[in-house]
Residue frames relative to the residue before (quaternion, step in Angstrom):
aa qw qx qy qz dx dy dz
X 1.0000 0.0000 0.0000 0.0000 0.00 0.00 0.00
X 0.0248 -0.8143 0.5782 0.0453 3.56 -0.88 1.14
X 0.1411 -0.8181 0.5371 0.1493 3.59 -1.23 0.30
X 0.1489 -0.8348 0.5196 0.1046 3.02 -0.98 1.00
X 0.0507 -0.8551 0.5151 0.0304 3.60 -0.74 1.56
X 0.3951 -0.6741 0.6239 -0.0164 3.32 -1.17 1.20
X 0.1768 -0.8254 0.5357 0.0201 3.79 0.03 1.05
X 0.6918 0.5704 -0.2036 0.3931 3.65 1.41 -1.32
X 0.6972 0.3090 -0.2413 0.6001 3.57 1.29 0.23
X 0.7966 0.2206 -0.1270 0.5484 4.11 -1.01 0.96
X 0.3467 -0.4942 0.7112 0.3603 3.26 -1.87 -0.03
X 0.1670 -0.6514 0.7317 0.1111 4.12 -0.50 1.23
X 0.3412 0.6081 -0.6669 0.2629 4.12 0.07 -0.39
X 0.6793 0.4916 -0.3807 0.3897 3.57 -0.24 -0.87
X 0.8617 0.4165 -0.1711 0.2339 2.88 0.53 -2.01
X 0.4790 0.5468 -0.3748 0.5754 3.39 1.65 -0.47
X 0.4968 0.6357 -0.3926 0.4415 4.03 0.59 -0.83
X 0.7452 0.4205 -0.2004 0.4771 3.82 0.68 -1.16
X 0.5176 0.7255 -0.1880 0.4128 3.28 1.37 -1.48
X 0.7484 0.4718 -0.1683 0.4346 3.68 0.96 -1.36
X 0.7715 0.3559 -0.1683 0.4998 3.21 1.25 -0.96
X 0.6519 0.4424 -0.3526 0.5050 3.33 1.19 0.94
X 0.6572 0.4722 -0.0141 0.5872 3.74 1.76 -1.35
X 0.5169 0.5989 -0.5690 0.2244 3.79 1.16 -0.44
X 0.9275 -0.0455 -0.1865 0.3206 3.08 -1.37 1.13
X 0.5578 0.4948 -0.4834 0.4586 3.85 0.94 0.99
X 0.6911 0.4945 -0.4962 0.1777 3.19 0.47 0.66
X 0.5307 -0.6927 0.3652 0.3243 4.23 -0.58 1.10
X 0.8106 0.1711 0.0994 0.5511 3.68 1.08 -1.16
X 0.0552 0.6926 -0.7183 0.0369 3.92 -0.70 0.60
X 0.2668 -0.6083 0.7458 0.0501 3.73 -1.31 1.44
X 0.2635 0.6388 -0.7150 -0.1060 3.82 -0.89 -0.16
X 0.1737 0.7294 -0.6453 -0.1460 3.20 -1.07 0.39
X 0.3239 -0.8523 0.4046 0.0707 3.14 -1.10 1.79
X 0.6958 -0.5217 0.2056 0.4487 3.45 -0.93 -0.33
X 0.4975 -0.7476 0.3010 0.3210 3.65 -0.29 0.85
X 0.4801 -0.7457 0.4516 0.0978 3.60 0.59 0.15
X 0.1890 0.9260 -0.2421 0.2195 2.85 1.16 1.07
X 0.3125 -0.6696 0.4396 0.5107 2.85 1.85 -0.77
X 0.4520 0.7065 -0.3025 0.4528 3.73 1.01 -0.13
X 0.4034 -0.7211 0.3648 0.4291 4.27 -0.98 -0.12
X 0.3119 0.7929 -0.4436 0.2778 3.27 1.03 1.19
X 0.7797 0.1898 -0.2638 0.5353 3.05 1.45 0.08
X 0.0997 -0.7618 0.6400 -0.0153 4.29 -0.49 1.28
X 0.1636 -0.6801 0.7057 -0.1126 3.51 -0.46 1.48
X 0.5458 -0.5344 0.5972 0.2446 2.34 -2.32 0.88
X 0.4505 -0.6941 0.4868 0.2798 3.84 -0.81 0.37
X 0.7596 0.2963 -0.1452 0.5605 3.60 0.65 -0.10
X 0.2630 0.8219 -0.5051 0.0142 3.25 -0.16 1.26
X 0.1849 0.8336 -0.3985 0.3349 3.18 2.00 0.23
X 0.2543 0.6785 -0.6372 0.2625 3.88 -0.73 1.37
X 0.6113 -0.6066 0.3882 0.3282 3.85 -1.14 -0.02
X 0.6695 -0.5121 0.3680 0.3925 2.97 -0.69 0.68
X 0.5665 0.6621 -0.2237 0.4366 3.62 1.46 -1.03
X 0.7180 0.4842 -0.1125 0.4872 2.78 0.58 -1.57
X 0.6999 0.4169 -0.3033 0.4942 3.78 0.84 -0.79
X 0.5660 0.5881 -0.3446 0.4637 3.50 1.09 -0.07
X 0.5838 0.4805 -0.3270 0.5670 3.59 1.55 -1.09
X 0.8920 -0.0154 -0.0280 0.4509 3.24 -0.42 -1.28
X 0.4233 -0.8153 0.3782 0.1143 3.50 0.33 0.95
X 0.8176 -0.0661 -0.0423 0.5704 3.10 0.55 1.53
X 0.4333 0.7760 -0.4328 0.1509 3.44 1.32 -0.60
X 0.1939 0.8153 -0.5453 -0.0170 4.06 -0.22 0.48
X 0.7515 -0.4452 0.4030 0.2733 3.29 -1.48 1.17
X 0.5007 -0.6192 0.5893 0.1364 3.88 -1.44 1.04
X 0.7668 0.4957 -0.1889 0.3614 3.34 0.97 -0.76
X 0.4043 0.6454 -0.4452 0.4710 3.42 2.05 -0.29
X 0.5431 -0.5133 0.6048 0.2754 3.48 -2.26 1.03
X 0.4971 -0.4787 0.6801 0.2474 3.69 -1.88 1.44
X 0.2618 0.6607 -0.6935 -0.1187 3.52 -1.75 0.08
X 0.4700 -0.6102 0.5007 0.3951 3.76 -1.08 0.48
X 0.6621 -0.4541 0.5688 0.1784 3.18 -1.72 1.46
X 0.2869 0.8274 -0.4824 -0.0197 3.84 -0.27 0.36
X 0.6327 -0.5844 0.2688 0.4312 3.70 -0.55 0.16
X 0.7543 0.4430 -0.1654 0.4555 3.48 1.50 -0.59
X 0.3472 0.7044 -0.3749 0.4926 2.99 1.83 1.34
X 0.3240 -0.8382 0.3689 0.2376 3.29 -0.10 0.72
X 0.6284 0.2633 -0.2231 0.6972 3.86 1.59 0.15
X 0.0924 0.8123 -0.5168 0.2543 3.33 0.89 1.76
X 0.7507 0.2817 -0.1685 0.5733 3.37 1.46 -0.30
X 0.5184 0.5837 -0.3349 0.5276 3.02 1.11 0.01
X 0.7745 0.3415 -0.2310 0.4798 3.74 0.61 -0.75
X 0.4870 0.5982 -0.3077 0.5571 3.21 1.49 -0.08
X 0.7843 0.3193 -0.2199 0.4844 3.49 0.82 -0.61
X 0.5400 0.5151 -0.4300 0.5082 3.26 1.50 -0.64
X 0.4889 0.5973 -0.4335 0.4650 3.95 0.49 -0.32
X 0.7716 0.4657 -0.2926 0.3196 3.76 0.47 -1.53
X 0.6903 0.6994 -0.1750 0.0613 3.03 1.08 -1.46
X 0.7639 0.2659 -0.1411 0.5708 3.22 1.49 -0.87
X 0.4643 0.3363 -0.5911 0.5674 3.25 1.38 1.36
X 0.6176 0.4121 -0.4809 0.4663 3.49 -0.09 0.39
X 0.6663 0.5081 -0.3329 0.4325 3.39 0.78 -0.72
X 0.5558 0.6259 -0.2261 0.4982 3.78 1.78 -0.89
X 0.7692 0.3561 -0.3012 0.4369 3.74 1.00 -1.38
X 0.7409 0.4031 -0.4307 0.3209 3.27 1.05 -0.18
X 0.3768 0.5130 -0.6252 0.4517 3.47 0.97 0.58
X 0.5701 0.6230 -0.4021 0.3537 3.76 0.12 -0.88
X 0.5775 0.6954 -0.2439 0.3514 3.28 0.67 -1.39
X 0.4141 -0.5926 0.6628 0.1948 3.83 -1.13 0.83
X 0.5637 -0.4777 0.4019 0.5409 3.75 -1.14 0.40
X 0.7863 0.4316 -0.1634 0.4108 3.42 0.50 -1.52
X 0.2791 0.7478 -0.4656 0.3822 3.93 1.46 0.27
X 0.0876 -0.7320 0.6756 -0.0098 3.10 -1.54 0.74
X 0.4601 -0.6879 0.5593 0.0476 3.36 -1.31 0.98
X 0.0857 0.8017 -0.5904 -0.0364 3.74 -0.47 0.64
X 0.0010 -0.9607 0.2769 -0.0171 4.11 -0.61 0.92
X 0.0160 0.9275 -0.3398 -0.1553 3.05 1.44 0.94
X 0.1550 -0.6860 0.7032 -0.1046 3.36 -1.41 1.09
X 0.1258 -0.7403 0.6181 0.2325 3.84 -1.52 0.20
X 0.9165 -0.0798 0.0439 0.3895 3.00 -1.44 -0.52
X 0.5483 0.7238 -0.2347 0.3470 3.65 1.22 -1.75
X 0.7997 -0.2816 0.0606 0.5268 3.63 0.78 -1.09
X 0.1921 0.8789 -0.4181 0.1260 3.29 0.40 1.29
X 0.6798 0.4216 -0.1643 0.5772 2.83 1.93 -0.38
X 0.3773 0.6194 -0.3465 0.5949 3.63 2.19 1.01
X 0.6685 0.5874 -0.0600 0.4522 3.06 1.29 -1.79
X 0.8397 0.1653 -0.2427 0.4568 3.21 0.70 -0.54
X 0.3603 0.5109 -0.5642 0.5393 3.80 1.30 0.52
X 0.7681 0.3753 -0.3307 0.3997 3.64 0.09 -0.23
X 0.6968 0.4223 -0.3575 0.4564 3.27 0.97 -0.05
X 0.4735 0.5256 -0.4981 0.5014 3.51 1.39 0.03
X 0.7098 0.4675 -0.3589 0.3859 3.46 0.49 -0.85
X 0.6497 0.4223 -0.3969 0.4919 3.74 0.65 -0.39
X 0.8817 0.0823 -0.1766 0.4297 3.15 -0.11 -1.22
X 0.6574 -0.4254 0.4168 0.4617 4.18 0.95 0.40
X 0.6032 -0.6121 0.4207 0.2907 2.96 -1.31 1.84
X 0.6567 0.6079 -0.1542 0.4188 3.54 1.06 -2.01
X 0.5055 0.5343 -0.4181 0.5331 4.04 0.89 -0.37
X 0.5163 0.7701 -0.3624 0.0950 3.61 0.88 -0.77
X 0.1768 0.8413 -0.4900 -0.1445 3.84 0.66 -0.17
X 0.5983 -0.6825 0.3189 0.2731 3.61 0.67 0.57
X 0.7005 -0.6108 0.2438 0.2771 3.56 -1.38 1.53
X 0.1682 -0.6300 0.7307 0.2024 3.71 -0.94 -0.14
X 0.2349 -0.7900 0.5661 0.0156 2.85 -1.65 1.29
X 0.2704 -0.8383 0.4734 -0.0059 3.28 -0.21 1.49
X 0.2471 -0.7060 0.6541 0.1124 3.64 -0.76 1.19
X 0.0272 0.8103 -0.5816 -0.0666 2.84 -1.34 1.62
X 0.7670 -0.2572 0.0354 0.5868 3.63 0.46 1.50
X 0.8985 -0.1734 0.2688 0.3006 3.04 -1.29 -0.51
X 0.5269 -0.7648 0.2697 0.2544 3.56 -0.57 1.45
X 0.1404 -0.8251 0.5147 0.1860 4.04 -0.04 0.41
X 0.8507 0.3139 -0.2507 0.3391 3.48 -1.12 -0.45
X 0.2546 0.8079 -0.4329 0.3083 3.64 1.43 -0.13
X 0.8923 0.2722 -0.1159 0.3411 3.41 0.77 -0.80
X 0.3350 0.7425 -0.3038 0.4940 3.02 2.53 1.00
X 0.5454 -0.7237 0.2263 0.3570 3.56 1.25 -0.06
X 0.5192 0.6611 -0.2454 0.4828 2.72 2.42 1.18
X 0.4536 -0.4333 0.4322 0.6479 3.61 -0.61 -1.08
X 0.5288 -0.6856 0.4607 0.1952 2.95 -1.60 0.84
X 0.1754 -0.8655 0.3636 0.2963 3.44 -0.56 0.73
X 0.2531 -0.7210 0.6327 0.1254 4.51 -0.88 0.47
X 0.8447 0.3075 -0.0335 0.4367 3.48 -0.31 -1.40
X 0.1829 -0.6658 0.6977 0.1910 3.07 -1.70 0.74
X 0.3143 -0.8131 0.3731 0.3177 3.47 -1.11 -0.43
X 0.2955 -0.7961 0.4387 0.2939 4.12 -0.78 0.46
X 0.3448 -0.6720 0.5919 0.2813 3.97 -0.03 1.03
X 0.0004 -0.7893 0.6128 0.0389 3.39 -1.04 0.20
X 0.0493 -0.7646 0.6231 -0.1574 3.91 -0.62 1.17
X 0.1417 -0.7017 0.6966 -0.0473 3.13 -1.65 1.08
X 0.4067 -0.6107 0.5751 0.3617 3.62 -1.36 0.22
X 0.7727 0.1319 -0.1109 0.6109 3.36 0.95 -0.36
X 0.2812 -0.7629 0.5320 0.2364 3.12 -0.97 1.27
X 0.2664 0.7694 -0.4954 0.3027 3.81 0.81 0.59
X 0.7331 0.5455 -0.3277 0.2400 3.32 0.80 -1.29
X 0.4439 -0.5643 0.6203 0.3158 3.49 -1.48 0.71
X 0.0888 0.6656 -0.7408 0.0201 3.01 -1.93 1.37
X 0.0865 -0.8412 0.5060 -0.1698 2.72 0.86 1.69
X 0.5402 -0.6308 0.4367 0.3458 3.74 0.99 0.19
X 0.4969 -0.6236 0.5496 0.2493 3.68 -1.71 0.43
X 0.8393 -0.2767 0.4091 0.2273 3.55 -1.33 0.67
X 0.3351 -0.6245 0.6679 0.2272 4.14 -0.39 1.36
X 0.3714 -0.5795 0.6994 0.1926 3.69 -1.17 0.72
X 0.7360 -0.4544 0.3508 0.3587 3.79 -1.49 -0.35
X 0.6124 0.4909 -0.2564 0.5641 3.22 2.05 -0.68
X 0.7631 0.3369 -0.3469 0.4289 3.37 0.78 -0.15
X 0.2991 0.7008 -0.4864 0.4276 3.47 1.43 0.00
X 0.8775 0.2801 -0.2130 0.3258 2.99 0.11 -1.85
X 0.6446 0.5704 -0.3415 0.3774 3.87 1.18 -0.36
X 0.6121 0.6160 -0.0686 0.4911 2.97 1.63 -0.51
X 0.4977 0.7874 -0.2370 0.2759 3.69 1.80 -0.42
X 0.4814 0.4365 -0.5342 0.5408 3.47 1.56 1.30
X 0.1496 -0.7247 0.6718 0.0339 2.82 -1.52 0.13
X 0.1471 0.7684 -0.6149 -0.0994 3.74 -1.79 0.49
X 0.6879 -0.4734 0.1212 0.5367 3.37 -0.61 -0.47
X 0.5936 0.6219 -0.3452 0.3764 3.11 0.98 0.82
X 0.5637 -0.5620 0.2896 0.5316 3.09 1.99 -0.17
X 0.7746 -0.5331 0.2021 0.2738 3.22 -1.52 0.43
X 0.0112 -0.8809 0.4710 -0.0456 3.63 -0.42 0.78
X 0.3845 -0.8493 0.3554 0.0669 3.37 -1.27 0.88
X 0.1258 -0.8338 0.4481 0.2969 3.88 0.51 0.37
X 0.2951 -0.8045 0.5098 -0.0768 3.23 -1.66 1.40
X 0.6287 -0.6929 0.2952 0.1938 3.08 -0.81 1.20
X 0.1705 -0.8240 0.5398 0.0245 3.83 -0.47 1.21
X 0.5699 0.5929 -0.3536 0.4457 3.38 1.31 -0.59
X 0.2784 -0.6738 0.5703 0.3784 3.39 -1.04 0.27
X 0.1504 0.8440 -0.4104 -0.3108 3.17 -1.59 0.13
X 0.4925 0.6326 -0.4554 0.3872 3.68 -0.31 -0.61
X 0.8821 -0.2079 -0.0778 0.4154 3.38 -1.08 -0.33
X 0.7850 0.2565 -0.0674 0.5598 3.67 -0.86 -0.17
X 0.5296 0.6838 -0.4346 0.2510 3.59 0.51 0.83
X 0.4154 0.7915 -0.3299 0.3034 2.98 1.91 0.78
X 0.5503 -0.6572 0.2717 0.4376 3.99 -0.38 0.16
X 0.0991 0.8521 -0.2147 0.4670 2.88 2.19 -0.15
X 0.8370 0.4402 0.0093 0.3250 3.07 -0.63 -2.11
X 0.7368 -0.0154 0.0944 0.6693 3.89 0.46 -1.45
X 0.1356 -0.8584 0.4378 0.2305 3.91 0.21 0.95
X 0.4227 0.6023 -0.3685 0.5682 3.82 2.00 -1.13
X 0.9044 0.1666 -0.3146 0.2353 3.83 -0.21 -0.61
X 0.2615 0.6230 -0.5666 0.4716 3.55 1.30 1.50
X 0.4333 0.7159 -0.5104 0.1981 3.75 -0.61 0.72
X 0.3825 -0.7793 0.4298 0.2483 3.56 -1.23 -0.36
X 0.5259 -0.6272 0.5564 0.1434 2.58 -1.73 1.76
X 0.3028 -0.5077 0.7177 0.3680 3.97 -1.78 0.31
X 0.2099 -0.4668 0.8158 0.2694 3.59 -1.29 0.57
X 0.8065 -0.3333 0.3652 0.3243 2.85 -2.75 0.41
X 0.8477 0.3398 -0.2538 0.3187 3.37 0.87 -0.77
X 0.6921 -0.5322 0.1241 0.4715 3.76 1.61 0.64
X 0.7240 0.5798 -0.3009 0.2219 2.71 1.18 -0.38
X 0.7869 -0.3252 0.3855 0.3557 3.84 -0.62 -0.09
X 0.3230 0.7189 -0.5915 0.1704 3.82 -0.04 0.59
X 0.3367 -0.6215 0.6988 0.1093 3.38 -1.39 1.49
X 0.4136 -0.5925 0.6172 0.3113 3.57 -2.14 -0.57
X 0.2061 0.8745 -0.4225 0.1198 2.49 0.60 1.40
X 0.3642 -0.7888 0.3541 0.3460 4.10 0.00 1.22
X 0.8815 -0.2125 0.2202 0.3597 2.99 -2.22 0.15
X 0.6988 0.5029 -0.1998 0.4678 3.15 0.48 -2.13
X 0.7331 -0.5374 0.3615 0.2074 3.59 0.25 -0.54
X 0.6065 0.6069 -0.1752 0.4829 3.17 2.10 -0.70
X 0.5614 -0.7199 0.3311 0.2388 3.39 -0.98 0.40
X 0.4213 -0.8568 0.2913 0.0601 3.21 0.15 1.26
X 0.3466 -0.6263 0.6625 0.2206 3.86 -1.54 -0.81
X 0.2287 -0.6881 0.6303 0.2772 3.50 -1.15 1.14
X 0.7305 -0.4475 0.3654 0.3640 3.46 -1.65 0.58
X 0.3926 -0.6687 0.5858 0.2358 3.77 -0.98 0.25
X 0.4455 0.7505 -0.4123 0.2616 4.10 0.85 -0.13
């Protein structure tokens, strides 16, 4: 049994609340993916999450219909804090849910991943940790803002037991066929360095025309089909 939670739509508190007292401990997998905290209107908190420690133990997280929405903004001073105060007693909910051998999967980016995952050591145990996947989301942005550019979000990942095999699911027929080397390490897939499509001339990005050593020493430009001199990718 798997669950998938969405955090970026509704107050789910309740609904996970019900969830527990039907699902404690049968469930194999829990996705949540919450709202990123951006400083953006992707995240509308409750304003008052302030309760006892006691009390968060009783009704884990339980909070009142009648409390005022406000946007999460950056010029709040418990901008991370209310953001986490939001996570806690759903995280604290999926991991009741959880099977011993269950696993948790939580995708998060740049904003609070390094909030996100002090708090998840503390719920579910530094040692539960089984470590982040790094998801490529398209094409680099801000690169030209006089920062690092940013691509990738990340998935936190946690277990009650760090025993479990995530040994991964079955190549489908599309990945068979993209996939159709192989060593002793298993099956593998060669990837494109050339740019192409637009602007993928040498022309275009002149610093990222150079040479690569192949395995066997020698020189290798990007150099395209047609015949022209080309541009490695920037990813």
């Amino acid at each position: 049994m798997f669950f998938l939670i969405d955090l970026n739509y509704g107050d789910n508190l309740h609904s996970l609340n019900l969830l527990e007292k039907t699902h404690k401990g049968r469930v194999d997998f829990i996705y949540i993916d919450p709202p990123y905290n951006t400083g953006s209107k992707d995240f509308v908190y409750n304003d008052d999450f302030s309760q006892s420690e006691k009390q968060t133990e009783i009704e884990e997280g339980d909070i009142s219909d009648n409390e005022r929405l406000i946007i999460n903004q950056k010029s709040n001073g418990k901008y991370h804090s209310n953001w986490l105060s939001m996570m806690y007693p759903r995280l604290r909910i999926a991991k009741g849910l959880l099977k011993e051998d269950g696993v948790i999967f939580i995708s998060i980016d740049n904003n609070e991943d390094a909030n996100l995952k002090l708090l998840c050591d503390d719920i579910f145990g530094e040692e539960n940790y089984l470590g982040s996947i790094v998801r490529s989301t398209g094409q680099t942005t801000g690169q030209d803002s006089g920062g690092l550019g940013s691509s990738f979000d990340y998935i936190l990942t946690y277990a009650k037991d760090t025993e479990v095999d995530l040994s991964g699911l079955p190549l489908t027929k599309h990945d068979l066929k993209r996939f159709e080397n192989e060593d002793e390490k298993g099956k593998y897939a060669y990837d494109q360095m050339r740019k192409t499509g637009s602007n993928d001339r040498r022309e275009d990005r002149p610093n990222m025309y150079y040479a690569v050593k192949n395995p066997d020493g020698n020189d290798v430009y990007p150099i395209a089909p047609a015949g022209y001199q080309s541009r490695f990718t920037n990813r």
